[in-house]
N, C-alpha and C positions, 0 to 999 in steps of 0.2 A: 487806904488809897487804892483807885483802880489800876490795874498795872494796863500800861500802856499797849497797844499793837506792834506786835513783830512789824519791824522791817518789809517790805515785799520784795518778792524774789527777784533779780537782778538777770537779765537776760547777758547770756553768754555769747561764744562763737554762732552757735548752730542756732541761734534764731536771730542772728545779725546774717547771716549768710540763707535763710529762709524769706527773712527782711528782700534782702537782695531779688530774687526769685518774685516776690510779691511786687516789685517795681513792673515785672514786664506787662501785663494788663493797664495797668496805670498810663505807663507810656503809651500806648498798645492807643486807647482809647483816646490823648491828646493829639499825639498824631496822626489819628484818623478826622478827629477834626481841623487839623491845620490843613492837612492837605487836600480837606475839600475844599476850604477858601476856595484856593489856586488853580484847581480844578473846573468852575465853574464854568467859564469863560468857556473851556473847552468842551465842557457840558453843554454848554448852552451853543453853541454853533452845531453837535453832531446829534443831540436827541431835541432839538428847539424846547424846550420845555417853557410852558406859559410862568408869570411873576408869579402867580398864584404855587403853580408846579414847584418852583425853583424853590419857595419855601418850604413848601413841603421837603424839596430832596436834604434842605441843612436839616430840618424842624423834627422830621418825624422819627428819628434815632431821639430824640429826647422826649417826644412824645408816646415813643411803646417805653423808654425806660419809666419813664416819672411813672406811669400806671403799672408799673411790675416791681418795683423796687421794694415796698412794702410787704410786697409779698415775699418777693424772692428774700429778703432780711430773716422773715418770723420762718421760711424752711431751711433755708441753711443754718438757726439756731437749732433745726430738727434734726435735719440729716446729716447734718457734718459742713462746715466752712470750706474745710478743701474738698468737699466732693463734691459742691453745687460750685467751686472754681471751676473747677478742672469739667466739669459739663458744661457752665460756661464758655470754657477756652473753647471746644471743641464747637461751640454753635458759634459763637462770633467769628472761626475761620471759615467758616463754610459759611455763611452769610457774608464775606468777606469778597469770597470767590464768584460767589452769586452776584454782588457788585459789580466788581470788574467788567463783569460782560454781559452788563443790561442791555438790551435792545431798543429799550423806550423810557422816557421819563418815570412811567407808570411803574415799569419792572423794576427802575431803580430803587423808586420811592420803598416798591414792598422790599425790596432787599436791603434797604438803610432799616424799615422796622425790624427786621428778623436780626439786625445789629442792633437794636436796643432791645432786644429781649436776650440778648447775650452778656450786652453791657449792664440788665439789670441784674443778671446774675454774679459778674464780674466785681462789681464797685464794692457794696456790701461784707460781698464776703472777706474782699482784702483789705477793707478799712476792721472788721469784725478780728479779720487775722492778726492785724496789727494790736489792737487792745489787748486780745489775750495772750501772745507772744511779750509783751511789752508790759511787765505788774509795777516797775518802778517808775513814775512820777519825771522823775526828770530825763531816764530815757525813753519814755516815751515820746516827749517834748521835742525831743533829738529827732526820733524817725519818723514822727508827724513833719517838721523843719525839712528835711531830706524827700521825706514822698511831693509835700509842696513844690522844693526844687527840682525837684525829679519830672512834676508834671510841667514845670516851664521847660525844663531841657528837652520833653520831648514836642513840646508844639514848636521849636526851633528846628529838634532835626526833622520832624515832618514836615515844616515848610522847605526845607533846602532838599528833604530827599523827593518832595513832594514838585519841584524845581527842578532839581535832574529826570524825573521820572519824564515828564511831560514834555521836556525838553528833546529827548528822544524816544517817547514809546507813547502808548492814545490813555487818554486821561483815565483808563479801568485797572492802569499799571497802580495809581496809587493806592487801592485798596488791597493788592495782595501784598503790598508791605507786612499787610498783617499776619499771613500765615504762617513765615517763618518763625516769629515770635512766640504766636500761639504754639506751633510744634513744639518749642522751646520749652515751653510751660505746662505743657502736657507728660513732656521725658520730667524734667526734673520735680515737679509739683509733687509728684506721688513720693520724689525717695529725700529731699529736704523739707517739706513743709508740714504741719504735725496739724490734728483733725482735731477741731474741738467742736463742744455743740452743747448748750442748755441742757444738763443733768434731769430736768425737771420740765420739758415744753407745754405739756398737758396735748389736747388734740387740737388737730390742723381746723381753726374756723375756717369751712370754704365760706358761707354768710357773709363774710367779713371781708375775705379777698374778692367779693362780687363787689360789696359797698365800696371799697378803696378804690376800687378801679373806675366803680362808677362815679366817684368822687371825685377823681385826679384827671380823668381823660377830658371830660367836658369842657374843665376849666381850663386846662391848656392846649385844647384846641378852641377855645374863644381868647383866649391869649392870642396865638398862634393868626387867626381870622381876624384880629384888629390888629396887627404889625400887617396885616397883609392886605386888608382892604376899609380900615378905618372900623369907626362904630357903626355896627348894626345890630338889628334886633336880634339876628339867629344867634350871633357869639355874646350879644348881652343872656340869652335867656339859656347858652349852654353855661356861662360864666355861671348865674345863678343858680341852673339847675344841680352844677357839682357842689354847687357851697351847700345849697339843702340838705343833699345825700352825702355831705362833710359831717355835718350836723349830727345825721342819724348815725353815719359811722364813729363820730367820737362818744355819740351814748353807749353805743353797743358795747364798746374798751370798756368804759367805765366800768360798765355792768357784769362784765364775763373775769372770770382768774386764769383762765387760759388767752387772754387778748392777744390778738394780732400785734399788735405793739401795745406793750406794759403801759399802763396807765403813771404807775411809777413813775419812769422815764419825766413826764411833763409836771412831776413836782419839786423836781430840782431845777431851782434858777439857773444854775448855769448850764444846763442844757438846753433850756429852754431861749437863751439868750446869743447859745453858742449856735444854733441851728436859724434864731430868727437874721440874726449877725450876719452870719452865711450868706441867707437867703439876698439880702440888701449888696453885699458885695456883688456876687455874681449876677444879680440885675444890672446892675452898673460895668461890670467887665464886658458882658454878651453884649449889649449895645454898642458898644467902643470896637470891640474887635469884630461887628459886623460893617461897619463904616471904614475904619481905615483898612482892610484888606480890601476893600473896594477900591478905595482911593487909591491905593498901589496902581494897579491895573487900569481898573476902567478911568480916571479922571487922571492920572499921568501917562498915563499909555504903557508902561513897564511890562514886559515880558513876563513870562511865568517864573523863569529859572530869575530871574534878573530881582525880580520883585519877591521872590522868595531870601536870596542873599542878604536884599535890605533889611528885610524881616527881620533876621538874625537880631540884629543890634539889639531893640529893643529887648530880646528873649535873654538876653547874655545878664543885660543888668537885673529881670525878672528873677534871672536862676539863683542870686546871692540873696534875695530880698526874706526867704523865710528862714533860711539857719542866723542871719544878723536878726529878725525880727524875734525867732525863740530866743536868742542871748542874751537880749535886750530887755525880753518879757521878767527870765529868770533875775535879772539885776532890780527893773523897778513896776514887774507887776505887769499883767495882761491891758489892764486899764487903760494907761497911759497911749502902750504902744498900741493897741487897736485902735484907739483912737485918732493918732498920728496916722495912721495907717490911712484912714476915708479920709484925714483931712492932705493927706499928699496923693492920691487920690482923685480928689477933686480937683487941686490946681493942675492936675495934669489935664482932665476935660479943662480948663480956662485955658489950658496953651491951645487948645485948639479952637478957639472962640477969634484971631486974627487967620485963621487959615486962608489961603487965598486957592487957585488952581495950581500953583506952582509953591510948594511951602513943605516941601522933601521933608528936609530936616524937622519942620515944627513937629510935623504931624512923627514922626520915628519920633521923635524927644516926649510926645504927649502919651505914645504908646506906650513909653520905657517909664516913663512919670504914673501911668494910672495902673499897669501891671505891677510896678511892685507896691504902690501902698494895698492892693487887692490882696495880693498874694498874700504880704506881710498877714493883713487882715483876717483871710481866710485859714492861713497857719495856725494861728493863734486860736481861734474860736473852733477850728476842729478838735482840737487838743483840748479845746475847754471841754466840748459836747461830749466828746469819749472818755476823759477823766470821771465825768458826773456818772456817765453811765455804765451801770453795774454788768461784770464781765459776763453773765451769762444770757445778758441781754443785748451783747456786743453786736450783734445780726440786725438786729430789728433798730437799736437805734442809729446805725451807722446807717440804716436804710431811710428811716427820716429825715437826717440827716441829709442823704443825698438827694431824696423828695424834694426839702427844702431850696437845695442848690439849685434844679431844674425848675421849679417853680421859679426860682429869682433869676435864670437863666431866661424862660419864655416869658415872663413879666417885661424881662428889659428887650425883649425882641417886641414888646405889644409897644411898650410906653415911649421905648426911645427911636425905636424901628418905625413905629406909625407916624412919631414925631417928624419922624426927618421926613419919610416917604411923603407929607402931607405936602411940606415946605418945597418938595420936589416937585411934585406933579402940579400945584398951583403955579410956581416958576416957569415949568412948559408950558405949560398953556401959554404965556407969554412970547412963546415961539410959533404961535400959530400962524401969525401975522409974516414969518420970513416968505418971500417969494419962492416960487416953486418946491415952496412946500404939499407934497398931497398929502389928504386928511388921513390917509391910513397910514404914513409915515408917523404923523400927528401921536395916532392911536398908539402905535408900536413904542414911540418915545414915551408915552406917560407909563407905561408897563414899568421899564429897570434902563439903568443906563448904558449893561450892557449891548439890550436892546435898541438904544438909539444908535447905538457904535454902529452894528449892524447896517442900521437902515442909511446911517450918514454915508457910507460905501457907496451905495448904488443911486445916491443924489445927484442930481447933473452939477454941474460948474461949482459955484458957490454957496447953494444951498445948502450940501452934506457939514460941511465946516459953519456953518453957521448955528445949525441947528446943533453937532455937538456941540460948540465952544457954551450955549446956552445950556445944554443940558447940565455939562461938565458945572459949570457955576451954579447951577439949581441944584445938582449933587451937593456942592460946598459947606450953602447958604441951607440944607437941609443938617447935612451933618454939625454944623456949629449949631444949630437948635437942637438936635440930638446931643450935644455939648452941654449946653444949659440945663437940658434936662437930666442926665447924671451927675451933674456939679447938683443937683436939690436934694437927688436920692442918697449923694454920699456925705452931704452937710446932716442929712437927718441920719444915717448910720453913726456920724460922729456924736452926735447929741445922747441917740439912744445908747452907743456905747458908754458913755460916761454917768448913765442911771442905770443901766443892768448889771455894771462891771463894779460900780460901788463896792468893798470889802475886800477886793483881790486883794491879795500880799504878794511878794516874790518869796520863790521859795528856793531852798539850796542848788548850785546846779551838779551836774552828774560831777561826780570826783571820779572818773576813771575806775574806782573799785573793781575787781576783779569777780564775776558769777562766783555763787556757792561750788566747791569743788562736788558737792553731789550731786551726781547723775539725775535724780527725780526734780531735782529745781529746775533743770532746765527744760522738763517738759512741761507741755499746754495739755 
């Protein structure tokens, strides 16, 4: 008989307390997204930025990361996980700073990039840290569960600190939130968190990191170009030009033993299932939470600080949704619950399908209903992807990985973002006809609705109220179509869940056991 595999080594105090340490980028990077929502508004009255701009300032932090991730994966398997952090840390606060006090749309824009090419160094390496810090199975389950809830608790407090901030200081306060974290992570990183890196990487393909980049960029800036001004040919022929040079870049993997990412990696199913899973989730999240933070503000008129408290609610019952969803997994199997996951999920977009201009509550209940079957969702199928994949490739596929998310992140800015924007601006038109409407107000209103706020101010009598009350409702009657459209994409994540997830089992959960008392077990 073959004797079975040892046990794997059980992490103790010093990498649940490294764990810890490894939240703050995490956080770090949700809360700079929350609190640009809330920021906008105040973006757009002191730097005017065009619809076109304004996507750019959410868009193009996802757009340098998704094109660096792959890279940054396969050299932090080079040179060390904590040492492409910790140079990470140090760029995302000084692009942090750079934020704060742009002078123009333009300036910003470039200083939101130089934050995704800090964010692409950040993600990788602490999802990478996590796997090999983590060799047992069901604690790993554990601090996947806890990083999930960790990233809802921090898009909660960035929206309330992002609320106070703006409340009394100019909207560039919310991005040096960041710095003090980073410092944070810069002192302690070096003396709790332990280096690991690929025994074996072979040499740095540049070839390779040209092809991915020229792979990944096109296509999520023709993403990015049809959430912002419909179909055309230029973002149809960048779509397709990246997917060509997708092509040539998965030969080249194929063909090399030193690959930018292991070929390996994509012939294990549940990896393969755990990153496409991903991907469909977070299309469906990013759409949602670019419509109701809107609807806060611009379509109820809510304050910044005011409209960030609401927030709250929803993010509270988010924060529970991945440690119930891992317990649930370990009792009857990934399967089941990822699939509950898209299918609660979806009815949350269906509550938002009666929304009216005035519908507070729905729309918070639809937020707190589609965050956690996401969450759940996303909990789950990370832990799937990083289980499948082998510890020394911990870099490269946790950077797929997040590829993946960003991909299904600017997909649902294309599919659900174009969606509503269409139903909007067709809606205004119908406002043309109000009296003492002039045509440049016209203009300004089919931009954003921020935009129409604006221009309703300086309207004589009754026209300014007219024309928002129309706007505000063509916002509505877009975001319910934006509705419909994630209720399709999380009906087919539910379907494809329950053909890729086929075989799960549940498997024991953590029994509290105590780490090996040798000192070598608990190093990476």
């Amino acid at each position: 008989m073959t004797p079975s595999a040892p046990p794997a080594p059980r992490a103790g105090r010093r990498e649940w307390t490294a764990f810890a340490v490894l939240l703050l980028p995490l956080l770090l990077v949700s809360m700079d997204v929350s609190v640009l929502y809330f920021a906008i508004p105040a973006i757009g009255r002191e730097l005017a930025p065009t619809s076109t701009e304004q996507l750019w300032i959410f868009d193009v932090y996802a757009f340098a990361l998704a094109g660096l991730l792959m890279t940054m994966g396969a050299l932090g398997d080079r040179i060390g996980r904590r040492r492409l952090l910790l140079l990470g840390a140090l760029a995302f606060g000084a692009a942090s700073v750079a934020a704060a006090y742009a002078q123009s749309a333009g300036t910003l824009i470039a200083a939101r990039a130089l934050l995704g090419v800090g964010g692409a160094t950040l993600m990788p390496s602490t999802v990478a840290l996590v796997r090999t810090m983590f060799r047992d199975d069901a604690q790993r389950t554990k601090a996947i569960g806890i990083w999930s809830a960790a990233m809802a608790g921090g898009i909660a407090l960035g929206s309330v600190m992002g609320g106070v901030l703006l409340e009394h200081f100019w909207w560039g306060s919310v991005f040096l939130v960041n710095v003090p974290a980073m410092l944070l992570l810069l002192v302690l990183g070096p003396l709790l968190l332990p280096e690991s890196r690929d025994p074996a990487p072979g040499r740095f393909d540049l070839p390779s990191v040209l092809l991915s980049m020229a792979a990944v960029l096109p296509v999520v800036y023709g993403l990015k170009e049809f959430a912002a001004s419909g179909y055309g040919p230029v973002p149809a022929l960048c779509v397709a030009g990246g997917a060509a040079v997708g092509v040539v870049f998965v030969r080249r993997q194929r063909g090399r033993r030193d690959a930018l990412v292991s070929p390996e990696l994509f012939r294990r199913r549940g990896y393969r299932a755990g990153v496409a899973l991903n991907c469909l989730a977070m299309c469906a999240m990013m759409g949602s939470a670019y419509f109701t933070t809107q609807y806060l503000q611009s379509v109820l008129g809510l304050g910044s600080m005011e409209a960030a408290l609401w927030s709250v609610a929803p993010s509270l019952a988010v924060g529970v949704a991945a440690p119930a969803a891992t317990a649930a997994a370990t009792r009857f199997g990934r399967r089941p619950v990822v699939t509950a996951g898209f299918l609660v999920a979806a009815a949350g977009f269906a509550l938002l399908l009666p929304a009216d201009t005035d519908s507070l509550p729905v729309v918070l209940a639809a937020a707190a209903v589609i965050g956690v079957g996401v969450v759940a969702v996303a909990a789950l199928v990370a832990d799937l992807a990083m289980t499948e994949a082998p510890v020394d490739k911990a870099g490269s596929a946790a950077s797929v990985m997040e590829t993946g998310q960003e991909f299904g992140g600017a997909l649902g800015m294309a599919l659900l973002g174009s969606l509503g924007t269409a139903v909007y601006r067709r809606e205004v038109e119908g406002a043309a006809g109000t009296p003492g409407l002039p045509a440049e107000a016209l203009d300004a209103a089919r931009e954003t609705l921020g935009g129409t706020a604006a221009v309703a101010r300086e309207l004589p009598g009754a026209a300014g109220e007219t024309l928002l009350a129309a706007a505000r409702e063509a916002f509505v009657h877009g975001m319910q179509a934006a509705a419909a459209g994630g209720m399709a994409v999380l009906l087919t994540g539910a379907v494809l869940a329950l053909w890729w997830l086929r075989g799960e089992r549940p498997r024991p959960a953590d029994d509290g056991r105590p780490a090996p008392a040798d000192p070598k077990a608990a190093a990476v």
